[in-house]
N, C-alpha and C positions, 0 to 999 in steps of 0.2 A: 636170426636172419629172416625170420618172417616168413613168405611165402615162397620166397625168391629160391630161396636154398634149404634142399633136403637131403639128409642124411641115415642113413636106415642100415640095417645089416642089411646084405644081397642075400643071404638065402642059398644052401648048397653047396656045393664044391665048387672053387673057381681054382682054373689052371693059366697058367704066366707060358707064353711060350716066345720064342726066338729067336734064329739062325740056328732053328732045327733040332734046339733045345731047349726041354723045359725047365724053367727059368725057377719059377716058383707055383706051390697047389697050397690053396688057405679054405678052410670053414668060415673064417673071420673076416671076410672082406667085408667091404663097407658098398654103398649103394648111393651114386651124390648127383641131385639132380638138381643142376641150377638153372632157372629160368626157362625158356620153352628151348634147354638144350639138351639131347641125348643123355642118357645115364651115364655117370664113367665109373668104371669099380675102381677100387683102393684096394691092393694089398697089404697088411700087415707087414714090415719091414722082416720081421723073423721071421716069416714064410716066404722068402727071394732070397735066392742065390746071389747075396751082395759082392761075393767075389767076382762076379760075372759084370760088375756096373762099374761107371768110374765117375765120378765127381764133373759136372762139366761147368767151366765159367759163365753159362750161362744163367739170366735170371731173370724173372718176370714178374711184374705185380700185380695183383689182383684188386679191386677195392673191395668186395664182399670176401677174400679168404686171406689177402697179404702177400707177403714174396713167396713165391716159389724157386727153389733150385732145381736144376736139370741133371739126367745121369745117360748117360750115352751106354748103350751092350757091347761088351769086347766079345763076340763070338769068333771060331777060330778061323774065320777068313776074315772079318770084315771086321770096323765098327760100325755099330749103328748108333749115330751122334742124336743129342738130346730124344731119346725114345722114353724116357718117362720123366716122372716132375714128383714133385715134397713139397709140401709146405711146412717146413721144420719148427714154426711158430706161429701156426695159424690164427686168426682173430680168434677171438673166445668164442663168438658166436659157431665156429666151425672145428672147434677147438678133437673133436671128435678125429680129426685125420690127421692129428700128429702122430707119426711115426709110421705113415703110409705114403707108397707109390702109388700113383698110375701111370698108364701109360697110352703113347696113342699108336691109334689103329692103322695098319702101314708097315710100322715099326717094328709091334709086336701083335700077337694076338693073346686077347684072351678071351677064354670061353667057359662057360657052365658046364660038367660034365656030370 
């Protein structure tokens, strides 16, 4: 991907949180900085409480990473619809975050502890 997109481990403990619970804590996150946009961390998919997520029909494409699918949070009052994203077959060049989430801010928090 050139300059455009960067991929690194994040460094640390990173914690998943979400209608007040935590959601997922990883060593393994990843660290992906495309273009002059904010960092977004990637969770390892074995380190999120996937029973907590639900599959959403929602989809997006990317031209530097490919489709993304969306997963909405069932927490026990609420859903919180499309709060993170996959790219289940990412280009090669980003090939690094297959079989990771993230998610956006709002939605869920995550932080460095």
């Amino acid at each position: 991907m050139g300059d455009y997109i960067t991929i690194r481990p994040a460094g640390g403990t990173w914690v998943l949180r979400a209608g007040g619970a935590v959601l997922g804590e990883t060593t393994k996150a990843l660290e992906l900085i495309e273009g002059e946009n904010p960092p977004v961390i990637y969770f390892p998919r074995e380190n999120i409480a996937m029973a907590m997520l639900e599959p959403s029909d929602t989809r997006s494409n990317c031209p530097h990473k490919g489709e993304a699918t969306y997963y909405s949070i069932q927490t026990k009052s609420m859903l919180i619809k499309d709060a993170g994203w996959s790219y289940e077959n990412p280009k090669q060049d980003v090939a690094e975050i297959a079989g990771h989430l993230a998610f956006y801010p709002g939605k869920a928090t995550v932080e460095q502890v």
